[in-house]
mmCIF file of the N, C-alpha and C atoms, coordinates in Angstrom:
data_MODEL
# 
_entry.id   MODEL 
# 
loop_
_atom_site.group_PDB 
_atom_site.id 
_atom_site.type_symbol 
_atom_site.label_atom_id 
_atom_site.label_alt_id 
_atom_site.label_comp_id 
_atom_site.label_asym_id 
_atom_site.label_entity_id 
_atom_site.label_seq_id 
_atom_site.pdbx_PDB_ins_code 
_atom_site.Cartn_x 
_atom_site.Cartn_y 
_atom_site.Cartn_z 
_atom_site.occupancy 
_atom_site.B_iso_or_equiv 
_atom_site.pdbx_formal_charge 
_atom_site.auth_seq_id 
_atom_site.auth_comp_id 
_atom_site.auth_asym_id 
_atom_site.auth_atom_id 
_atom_site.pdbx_PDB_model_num 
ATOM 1   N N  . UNK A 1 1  ? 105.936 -49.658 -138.781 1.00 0.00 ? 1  UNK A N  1 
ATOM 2   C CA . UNK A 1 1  ? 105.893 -49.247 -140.183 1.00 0.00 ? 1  UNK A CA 1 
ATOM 3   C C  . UNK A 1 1  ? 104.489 -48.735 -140.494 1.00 0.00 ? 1  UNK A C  1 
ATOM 4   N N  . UNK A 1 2  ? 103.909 -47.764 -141.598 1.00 0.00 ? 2  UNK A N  1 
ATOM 5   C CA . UNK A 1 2  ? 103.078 -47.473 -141.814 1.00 0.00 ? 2  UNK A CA 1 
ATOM 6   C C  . UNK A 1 2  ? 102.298 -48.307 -142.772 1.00 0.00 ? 2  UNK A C  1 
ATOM 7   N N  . UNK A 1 3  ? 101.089 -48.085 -142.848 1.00 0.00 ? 3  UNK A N  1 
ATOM 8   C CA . UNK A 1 3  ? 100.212 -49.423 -143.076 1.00 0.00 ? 3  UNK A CA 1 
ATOM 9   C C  . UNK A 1 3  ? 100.159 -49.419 -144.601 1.00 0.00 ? 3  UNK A C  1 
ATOM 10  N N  . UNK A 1 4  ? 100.959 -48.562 -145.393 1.00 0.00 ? 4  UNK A N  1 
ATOM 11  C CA . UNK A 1 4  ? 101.262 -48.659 -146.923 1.00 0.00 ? 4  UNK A CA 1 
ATOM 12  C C  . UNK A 1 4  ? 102.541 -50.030 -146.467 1.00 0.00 ? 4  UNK A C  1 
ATOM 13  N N  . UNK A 1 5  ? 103.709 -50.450 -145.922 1.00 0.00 ? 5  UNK A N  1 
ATOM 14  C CA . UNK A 1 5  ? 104.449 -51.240 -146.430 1.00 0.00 ? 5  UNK A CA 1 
ATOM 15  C C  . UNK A 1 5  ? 104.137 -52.557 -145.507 1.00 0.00 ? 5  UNK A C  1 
ATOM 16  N N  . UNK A 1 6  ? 104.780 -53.460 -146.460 1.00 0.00 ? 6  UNK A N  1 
ATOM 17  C CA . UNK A 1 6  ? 104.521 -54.851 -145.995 1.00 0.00 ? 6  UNK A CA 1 
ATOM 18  C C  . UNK A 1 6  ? 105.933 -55.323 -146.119 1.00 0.00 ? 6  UNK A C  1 
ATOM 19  N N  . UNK A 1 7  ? 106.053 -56.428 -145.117 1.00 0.00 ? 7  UNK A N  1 
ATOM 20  C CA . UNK A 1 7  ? 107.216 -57.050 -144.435 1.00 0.00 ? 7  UNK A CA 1 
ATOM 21  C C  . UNK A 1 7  ? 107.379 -58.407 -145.255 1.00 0.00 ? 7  UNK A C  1 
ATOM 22  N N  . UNK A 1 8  ? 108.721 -58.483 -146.392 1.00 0.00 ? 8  UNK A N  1 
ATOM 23  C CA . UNK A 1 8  ? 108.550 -59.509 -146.875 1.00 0.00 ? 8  UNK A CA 1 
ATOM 24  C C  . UNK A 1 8  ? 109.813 -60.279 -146.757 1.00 0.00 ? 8  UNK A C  1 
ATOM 25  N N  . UNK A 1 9  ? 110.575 -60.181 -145.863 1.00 0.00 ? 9  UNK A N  1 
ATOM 26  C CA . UNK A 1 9  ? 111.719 -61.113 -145.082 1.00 0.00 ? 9  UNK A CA 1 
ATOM 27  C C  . UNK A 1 9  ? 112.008 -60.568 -143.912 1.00 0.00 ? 9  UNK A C  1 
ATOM 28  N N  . UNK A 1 10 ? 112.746 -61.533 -143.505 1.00 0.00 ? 10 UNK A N  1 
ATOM 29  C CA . UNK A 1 10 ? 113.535 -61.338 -142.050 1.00 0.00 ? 10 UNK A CA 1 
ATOM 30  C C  . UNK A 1 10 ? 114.532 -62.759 -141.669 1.00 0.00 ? 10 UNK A C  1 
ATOM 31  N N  . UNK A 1 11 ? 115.028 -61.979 -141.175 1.00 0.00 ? 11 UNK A N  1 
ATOM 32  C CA . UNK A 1 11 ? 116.504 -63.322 -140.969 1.00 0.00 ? 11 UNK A CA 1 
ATOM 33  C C  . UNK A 1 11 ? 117.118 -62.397 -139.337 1.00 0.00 ? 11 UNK A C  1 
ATOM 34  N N  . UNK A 1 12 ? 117.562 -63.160 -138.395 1.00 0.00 ? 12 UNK A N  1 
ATOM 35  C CA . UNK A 1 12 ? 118.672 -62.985 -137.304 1.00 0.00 ? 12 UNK A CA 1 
ATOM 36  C C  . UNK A 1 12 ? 119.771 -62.754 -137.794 1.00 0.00 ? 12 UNK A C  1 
ATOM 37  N N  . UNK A 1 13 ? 120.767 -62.930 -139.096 1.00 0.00 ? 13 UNK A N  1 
ATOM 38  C CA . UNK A 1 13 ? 121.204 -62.447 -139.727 1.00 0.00 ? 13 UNK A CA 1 
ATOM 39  C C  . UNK A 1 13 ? 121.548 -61.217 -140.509 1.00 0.00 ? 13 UNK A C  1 
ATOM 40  N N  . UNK A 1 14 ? 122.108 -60.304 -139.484 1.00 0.00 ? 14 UNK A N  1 
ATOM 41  C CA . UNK A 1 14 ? 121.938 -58.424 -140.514 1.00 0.00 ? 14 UNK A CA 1 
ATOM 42  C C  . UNK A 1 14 ? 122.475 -58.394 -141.628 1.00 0.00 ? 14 UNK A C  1 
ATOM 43  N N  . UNK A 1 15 ? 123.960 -59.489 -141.320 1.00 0.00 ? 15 UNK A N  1 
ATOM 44  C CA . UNK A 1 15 ? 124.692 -59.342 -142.743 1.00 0.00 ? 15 UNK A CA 1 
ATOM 45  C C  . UNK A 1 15 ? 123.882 -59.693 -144.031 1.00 0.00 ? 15 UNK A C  1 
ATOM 46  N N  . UNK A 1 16 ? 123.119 -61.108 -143.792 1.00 0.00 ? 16 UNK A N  1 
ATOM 47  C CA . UNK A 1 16 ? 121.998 -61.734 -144.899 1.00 0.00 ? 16 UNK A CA 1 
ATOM 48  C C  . UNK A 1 16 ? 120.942 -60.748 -145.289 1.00 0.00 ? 16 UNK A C  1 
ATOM 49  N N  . UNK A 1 17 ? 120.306 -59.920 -144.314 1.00 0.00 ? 17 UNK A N  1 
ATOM 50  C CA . UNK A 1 17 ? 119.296 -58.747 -144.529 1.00 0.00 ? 17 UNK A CA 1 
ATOM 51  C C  . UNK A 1 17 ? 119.757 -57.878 -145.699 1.00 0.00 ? 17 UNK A C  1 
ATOM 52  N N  . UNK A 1 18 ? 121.168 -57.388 -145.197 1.00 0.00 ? 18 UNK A N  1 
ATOM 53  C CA . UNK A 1 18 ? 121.944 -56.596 -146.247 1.00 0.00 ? 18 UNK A CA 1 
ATOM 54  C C  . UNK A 1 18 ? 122.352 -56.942 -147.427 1.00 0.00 ? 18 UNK A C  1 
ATOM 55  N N  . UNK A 1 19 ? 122.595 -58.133 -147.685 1.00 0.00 ? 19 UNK A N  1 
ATOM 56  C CA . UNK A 1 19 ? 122.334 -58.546 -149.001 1.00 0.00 ? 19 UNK A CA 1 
ATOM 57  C C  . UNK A 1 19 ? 121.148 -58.624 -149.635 1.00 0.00 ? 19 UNK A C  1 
ATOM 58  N N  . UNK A 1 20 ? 120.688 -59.129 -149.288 1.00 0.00 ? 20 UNK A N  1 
ATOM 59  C CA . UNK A 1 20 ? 119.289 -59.025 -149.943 1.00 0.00 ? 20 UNK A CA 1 
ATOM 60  C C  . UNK A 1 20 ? 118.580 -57.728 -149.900 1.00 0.00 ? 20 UNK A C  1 
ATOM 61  N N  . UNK A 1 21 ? 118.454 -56.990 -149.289 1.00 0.00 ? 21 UNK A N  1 
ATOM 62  C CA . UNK A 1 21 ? 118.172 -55.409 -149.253 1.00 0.00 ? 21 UNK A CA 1 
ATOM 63  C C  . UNK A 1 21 ? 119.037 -54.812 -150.639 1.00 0.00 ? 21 UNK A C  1 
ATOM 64  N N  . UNK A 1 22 ? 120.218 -55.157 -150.890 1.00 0.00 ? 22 UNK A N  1 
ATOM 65  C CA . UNK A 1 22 ? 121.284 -54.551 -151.814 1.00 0.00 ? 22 UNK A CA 1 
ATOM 66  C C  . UNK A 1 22 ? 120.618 -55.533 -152.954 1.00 0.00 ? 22 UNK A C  1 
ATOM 67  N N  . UNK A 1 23 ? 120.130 -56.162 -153.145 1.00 0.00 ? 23 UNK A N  1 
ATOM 68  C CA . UNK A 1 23 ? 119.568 -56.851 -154.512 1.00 0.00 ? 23 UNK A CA 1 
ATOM 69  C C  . UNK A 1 23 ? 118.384 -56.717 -154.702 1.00 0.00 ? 23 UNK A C  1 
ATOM 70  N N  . UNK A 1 24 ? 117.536 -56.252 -153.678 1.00 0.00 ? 24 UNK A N  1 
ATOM 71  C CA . UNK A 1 24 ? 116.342 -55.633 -154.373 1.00 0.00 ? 24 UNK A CA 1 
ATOM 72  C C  . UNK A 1 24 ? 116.659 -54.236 -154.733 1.00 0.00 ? 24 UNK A C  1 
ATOM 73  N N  . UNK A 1 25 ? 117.502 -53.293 -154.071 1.00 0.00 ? 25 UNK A N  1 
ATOM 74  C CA . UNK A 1 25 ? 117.161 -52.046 -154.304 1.00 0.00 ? 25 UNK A CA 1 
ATOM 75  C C  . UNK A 1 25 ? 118.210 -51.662 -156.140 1.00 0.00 ? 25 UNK A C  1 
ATOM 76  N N  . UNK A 1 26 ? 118.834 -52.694 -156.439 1.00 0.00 ? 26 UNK A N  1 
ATOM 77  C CA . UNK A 1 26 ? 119.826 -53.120 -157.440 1.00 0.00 ? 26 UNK A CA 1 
ATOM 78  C C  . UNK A 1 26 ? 118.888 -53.010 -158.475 1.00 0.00 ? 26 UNK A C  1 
ATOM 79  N N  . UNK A 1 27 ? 117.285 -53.948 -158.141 1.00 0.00 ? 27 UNK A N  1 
ATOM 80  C CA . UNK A 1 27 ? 116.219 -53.893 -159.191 1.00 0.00 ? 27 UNK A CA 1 
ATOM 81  C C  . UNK A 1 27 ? 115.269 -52.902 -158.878 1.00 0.00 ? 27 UNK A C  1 
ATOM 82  N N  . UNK A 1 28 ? 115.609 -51.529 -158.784 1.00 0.00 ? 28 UNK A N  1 
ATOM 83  C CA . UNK A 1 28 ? 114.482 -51.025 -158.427 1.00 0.00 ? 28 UNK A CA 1 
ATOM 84  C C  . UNK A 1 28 ? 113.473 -50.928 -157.512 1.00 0.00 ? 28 UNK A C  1 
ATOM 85  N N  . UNK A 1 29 ? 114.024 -51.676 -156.367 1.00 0.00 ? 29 UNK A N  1 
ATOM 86  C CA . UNK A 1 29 ? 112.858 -51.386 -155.342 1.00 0.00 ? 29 UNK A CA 1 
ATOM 87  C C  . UNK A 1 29 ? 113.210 -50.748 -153.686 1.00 0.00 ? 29 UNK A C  1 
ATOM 88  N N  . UNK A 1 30 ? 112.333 -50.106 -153.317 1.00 0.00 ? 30 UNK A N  1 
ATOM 89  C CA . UNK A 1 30 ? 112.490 -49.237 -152.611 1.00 0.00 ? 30 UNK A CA 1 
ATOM 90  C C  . UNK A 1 30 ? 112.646 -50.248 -151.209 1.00 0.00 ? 30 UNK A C  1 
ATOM 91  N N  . UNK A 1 31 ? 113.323 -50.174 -150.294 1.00 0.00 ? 31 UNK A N  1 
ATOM 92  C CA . UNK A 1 31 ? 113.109 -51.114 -148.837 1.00 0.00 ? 31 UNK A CA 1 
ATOM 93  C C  . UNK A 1 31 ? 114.075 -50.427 -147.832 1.00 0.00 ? 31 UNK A C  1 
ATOM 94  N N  . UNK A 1 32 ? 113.406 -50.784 -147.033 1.00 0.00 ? 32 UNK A N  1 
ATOM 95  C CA . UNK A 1 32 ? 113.398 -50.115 -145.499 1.00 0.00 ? 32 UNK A CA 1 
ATOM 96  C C  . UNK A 1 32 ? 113.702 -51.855 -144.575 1.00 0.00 ? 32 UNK A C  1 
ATOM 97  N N  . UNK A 1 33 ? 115.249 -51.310 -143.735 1.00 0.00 ? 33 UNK A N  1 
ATOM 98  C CA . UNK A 1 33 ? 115.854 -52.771 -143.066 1.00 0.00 ? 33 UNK A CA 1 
ATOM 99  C C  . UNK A 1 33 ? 115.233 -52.306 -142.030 1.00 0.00 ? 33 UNK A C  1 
ATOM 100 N N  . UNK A 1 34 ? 114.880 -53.042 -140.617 1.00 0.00 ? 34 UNK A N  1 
ATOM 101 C CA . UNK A 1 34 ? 114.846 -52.605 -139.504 1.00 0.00 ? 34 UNK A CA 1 
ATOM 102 C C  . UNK A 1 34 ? 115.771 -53.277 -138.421 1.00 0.00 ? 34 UNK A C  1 
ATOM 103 N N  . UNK A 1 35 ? 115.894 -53.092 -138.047 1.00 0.00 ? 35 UNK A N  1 
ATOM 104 C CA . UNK A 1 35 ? 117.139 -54.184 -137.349 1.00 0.00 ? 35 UNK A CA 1 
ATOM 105 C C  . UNK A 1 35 ? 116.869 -54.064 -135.880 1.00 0.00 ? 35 UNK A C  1 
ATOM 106 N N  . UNK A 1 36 ? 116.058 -55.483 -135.058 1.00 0.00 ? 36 UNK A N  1 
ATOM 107 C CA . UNK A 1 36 ? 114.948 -55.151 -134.486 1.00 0.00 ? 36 UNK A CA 1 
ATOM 108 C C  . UNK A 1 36 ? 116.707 -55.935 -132.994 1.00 0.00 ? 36 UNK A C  1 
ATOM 109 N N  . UNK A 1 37 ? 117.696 -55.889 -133.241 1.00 0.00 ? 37 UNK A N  1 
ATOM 110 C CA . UNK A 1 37 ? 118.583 -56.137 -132.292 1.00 0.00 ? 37 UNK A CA 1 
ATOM 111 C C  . UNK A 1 37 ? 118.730 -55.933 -130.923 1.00 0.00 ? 37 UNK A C  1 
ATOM 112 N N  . UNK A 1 38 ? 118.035 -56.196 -129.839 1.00 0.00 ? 38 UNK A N  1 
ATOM 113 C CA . UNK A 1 38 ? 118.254 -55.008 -128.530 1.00 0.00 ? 38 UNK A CA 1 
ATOM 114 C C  . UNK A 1 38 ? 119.653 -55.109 -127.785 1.00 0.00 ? 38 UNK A C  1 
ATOM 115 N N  . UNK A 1 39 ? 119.765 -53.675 -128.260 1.00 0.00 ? 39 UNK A N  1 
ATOM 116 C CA . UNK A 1 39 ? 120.960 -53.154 -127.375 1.00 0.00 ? 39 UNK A CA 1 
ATOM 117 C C  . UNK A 1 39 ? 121.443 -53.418 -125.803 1.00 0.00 ? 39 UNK A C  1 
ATOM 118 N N  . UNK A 1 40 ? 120.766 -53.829 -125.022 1.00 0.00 ? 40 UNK A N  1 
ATOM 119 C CA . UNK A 1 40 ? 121.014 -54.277 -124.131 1.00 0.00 ? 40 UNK A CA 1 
ATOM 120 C C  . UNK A 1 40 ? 121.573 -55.354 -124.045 1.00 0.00 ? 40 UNK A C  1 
ATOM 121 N N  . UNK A 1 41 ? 121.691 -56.305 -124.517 1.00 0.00 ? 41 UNK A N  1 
ATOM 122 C CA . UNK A 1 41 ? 122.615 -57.212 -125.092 1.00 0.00 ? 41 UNK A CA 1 
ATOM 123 C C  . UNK A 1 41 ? 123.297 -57.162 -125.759 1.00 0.00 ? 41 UNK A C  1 
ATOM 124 N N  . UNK A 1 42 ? 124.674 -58.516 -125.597 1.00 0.00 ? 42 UNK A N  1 
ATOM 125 C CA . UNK A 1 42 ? 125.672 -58.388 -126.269 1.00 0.00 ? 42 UNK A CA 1 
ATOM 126 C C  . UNK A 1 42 ? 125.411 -58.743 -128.307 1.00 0.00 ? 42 UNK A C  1 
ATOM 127 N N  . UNK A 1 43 ? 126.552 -58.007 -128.615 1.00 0.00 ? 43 UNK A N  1 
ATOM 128 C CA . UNK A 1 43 ? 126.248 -57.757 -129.866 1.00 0.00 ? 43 UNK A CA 1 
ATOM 129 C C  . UNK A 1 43 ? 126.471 -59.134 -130.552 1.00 0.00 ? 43 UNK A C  1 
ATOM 130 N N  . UNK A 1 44 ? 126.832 -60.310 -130.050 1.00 0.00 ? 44 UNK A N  1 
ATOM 131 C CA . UNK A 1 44 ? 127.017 -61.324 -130.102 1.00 0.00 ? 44 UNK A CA 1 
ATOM 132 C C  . UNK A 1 44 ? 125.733 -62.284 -130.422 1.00 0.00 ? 44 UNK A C  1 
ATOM 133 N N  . UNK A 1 45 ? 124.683 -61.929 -129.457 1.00 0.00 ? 45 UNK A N  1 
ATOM 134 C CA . UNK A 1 45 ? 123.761 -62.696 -129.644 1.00 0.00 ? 45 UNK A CA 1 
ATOM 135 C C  . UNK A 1 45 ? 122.760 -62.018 -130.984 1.00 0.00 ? 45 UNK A C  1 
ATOM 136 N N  . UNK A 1 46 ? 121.908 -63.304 -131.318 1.00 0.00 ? 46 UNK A N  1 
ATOM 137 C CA . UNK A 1 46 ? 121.155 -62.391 -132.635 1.00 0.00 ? 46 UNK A CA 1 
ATOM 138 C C  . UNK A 1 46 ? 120.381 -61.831 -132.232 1.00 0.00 ? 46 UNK A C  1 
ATOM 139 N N  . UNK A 1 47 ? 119.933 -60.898 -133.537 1.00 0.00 ? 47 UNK A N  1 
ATOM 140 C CA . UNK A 1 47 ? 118.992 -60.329 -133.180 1.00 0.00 ? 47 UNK A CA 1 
ATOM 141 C C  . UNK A 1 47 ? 117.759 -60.518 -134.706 1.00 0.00 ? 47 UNK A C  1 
ATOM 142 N N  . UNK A 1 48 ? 116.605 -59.357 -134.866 1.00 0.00 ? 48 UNK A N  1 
ATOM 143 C CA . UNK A 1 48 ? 116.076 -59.939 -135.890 1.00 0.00 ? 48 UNK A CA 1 
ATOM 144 C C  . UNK A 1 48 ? 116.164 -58.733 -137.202 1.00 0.00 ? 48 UNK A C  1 
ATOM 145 N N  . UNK A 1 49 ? 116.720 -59.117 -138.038 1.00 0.00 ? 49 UNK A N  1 
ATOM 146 C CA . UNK A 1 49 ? 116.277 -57.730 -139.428 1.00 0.00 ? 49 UNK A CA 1 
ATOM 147 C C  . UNK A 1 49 ? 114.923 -58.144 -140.200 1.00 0.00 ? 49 UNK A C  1 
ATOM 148 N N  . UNK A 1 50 ? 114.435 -57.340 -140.099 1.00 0.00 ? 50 UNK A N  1 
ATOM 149 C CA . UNK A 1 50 ? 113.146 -57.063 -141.209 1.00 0.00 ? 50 UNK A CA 1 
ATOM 150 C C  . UNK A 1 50 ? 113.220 -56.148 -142.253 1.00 0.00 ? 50 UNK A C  1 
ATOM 151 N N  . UNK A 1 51 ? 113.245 -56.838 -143.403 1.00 0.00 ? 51 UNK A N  1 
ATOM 152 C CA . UNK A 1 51 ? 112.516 -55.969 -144.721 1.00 0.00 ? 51 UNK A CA 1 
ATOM 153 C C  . UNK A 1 51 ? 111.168 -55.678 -144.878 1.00 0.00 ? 51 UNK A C  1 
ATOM 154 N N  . UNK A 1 52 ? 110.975 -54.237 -145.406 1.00 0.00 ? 52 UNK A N  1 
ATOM 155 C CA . UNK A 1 52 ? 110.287 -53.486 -145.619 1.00 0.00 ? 52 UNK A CA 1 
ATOM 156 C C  . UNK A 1 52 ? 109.796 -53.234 -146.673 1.00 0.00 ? 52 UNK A C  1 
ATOM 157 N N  . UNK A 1 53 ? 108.972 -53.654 -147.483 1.00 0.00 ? 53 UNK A N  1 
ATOM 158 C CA . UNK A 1 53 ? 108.569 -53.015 -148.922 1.00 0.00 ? 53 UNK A CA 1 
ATOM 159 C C  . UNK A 1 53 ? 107.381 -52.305 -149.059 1.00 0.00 ? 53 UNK A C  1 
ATOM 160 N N  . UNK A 1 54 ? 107.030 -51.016 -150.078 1.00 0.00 ? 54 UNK A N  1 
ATOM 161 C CA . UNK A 1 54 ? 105.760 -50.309 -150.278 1.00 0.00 ? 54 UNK A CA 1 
ATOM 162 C C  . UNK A 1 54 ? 104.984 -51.981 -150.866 1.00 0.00 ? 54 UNK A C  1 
ATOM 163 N N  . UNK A 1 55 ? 103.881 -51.278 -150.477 1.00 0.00 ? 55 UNK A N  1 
ATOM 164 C CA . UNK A 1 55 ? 102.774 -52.577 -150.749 1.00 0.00 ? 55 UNK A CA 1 
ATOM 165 C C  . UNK A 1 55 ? 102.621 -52.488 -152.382 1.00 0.00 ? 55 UNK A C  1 
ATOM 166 N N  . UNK A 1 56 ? 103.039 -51.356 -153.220 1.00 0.00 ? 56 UNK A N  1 
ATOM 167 C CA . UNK A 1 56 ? 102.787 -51.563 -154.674 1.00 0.00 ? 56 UNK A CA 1 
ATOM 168 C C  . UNK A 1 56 ? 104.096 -52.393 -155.100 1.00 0.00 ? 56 UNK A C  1 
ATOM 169 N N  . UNK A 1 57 ? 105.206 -52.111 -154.926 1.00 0.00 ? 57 UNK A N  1 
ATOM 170 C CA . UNK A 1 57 ? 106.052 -52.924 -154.769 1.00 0.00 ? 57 UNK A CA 1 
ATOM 171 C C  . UNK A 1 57 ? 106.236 -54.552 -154.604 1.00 0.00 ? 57 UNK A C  1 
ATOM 172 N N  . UNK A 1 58 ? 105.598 -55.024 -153.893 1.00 0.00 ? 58 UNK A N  1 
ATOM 173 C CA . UNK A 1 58 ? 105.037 -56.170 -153.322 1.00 0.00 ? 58 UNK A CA 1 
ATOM 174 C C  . UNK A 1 58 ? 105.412 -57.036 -153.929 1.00 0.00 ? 58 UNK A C  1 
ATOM 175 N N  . UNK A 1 59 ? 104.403 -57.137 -154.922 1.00 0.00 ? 59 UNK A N  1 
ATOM 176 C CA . UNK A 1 59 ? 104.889 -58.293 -155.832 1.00 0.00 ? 59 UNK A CA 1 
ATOM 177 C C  . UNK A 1 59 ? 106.050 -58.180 -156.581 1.00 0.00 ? 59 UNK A C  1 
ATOM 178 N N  . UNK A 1 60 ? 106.487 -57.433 -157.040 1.00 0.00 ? 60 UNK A N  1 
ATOM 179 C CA . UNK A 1 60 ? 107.530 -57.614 -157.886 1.00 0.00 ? 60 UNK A CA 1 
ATOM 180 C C  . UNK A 1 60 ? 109.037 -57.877 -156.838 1.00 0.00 ? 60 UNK A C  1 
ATOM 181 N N  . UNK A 1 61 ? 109.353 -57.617 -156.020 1.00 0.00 ? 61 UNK A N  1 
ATOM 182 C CA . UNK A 1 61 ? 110.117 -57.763 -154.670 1.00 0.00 ? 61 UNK A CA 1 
ATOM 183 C C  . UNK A 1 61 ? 109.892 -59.310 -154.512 1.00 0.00 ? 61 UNK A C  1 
ATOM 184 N N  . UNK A 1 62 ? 108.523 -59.443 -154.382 1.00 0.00 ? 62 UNK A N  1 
ATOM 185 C CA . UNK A 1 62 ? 108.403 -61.336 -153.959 1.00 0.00 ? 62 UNK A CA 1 
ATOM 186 C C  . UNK A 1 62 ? 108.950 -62.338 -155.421 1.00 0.00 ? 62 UNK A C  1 
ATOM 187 N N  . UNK A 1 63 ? 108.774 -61.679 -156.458 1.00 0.00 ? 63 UNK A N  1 
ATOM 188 C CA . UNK A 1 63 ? 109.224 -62.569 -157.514 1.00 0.00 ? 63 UNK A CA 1 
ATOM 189 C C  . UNK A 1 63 ? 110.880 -62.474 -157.690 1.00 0.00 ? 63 UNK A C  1 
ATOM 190 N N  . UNK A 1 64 ? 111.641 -61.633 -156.954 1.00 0.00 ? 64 UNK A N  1 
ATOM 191 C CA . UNK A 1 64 ? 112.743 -61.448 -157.261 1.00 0.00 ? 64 UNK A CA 1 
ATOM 192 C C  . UNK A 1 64 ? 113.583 -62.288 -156.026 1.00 0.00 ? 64 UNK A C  1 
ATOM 193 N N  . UNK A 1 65 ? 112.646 -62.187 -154.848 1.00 0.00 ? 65 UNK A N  1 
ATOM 194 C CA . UNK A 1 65 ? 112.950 -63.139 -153.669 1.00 0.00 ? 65 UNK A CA 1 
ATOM 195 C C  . UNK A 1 65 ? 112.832 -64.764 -154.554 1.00 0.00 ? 65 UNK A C  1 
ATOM 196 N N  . UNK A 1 66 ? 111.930 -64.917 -154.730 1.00 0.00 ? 66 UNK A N  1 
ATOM 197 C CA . UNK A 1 66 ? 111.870 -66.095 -155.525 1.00 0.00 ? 66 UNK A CA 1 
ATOM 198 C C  . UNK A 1 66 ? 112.839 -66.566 -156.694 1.00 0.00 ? 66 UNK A C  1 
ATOM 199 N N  . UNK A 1 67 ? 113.617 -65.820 -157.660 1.00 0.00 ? 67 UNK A N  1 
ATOM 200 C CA . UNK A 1 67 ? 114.314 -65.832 -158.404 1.00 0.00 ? 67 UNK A CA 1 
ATOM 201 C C  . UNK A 1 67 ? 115.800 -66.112 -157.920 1.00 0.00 ? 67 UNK A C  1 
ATOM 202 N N  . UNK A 1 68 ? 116.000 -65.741 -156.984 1.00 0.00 ? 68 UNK A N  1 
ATOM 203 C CA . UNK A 1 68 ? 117.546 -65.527 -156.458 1.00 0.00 ? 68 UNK A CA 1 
ATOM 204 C C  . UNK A 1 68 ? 117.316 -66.004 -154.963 1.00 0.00 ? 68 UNK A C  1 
ATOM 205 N N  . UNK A 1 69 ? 117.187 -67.190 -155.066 1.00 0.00 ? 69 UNK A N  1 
ATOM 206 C CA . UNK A 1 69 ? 116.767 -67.748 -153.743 1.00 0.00 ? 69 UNK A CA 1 
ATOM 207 C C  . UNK A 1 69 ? 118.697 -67.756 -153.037 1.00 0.00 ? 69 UNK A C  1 
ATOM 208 N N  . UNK A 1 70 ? 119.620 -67.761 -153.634 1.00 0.00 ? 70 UNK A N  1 
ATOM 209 C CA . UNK A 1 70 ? 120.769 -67.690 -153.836 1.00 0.00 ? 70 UNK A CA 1 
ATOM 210 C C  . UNK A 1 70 ? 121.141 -66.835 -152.404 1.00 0.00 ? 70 UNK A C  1 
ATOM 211 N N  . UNK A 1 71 ? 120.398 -65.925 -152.512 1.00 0.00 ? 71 UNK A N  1 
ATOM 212 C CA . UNK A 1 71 ? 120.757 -64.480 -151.475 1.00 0.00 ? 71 UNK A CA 1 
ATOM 213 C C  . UNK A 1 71 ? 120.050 -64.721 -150.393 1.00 0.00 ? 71 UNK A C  1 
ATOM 214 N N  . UNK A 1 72 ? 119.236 -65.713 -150.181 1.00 0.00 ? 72 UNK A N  1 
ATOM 215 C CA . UNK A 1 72 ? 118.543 -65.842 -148.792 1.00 0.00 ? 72 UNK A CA 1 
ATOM 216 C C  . UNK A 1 72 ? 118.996 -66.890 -147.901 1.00 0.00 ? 72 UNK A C  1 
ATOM 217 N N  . UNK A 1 73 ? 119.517 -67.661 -148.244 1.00 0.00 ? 73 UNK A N  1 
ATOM 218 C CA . UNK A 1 73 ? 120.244 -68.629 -147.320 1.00 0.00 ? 73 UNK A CA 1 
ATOM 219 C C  . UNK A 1 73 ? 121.533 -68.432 -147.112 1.00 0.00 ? 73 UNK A C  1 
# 
């Protein structure tokens, strides 16, 4: 990622990534999933998703993580 965004979750979980990706971008914020899975393996085993946020972003993304703790577990 470029050194404007900062990484403010991650879960082995893509489906969980995707929710929470879909509820920040719900409030306005911009994020980038990465879905760090290697293909060489079966699709079975986990793998890792990372969120992505612009660093101005930042905070307001972390207070909404905080608010809706609901979507992260």
């Amino acid at each position: 990622m470029e050194k404007d965004w900062v990484k403010i979750y991650y879960t082995n979980q893509i489906f969980r990534a995707e929710i929470v990706k879909g509820m920040l971008e719900e409030n306005g914020i911009n994020v980038v999933l990465i879905n760090r899975l290697d293909s060489s393996y079966l699709s079975a085993l986990p793998g890792m998703a990372e969120l992505f946020v612009h660093n101005s972003q930042e905070e307001e993304a972390r207070r909404l993580l905080t608010e809706n703790p609901e979507n992260l577990s």
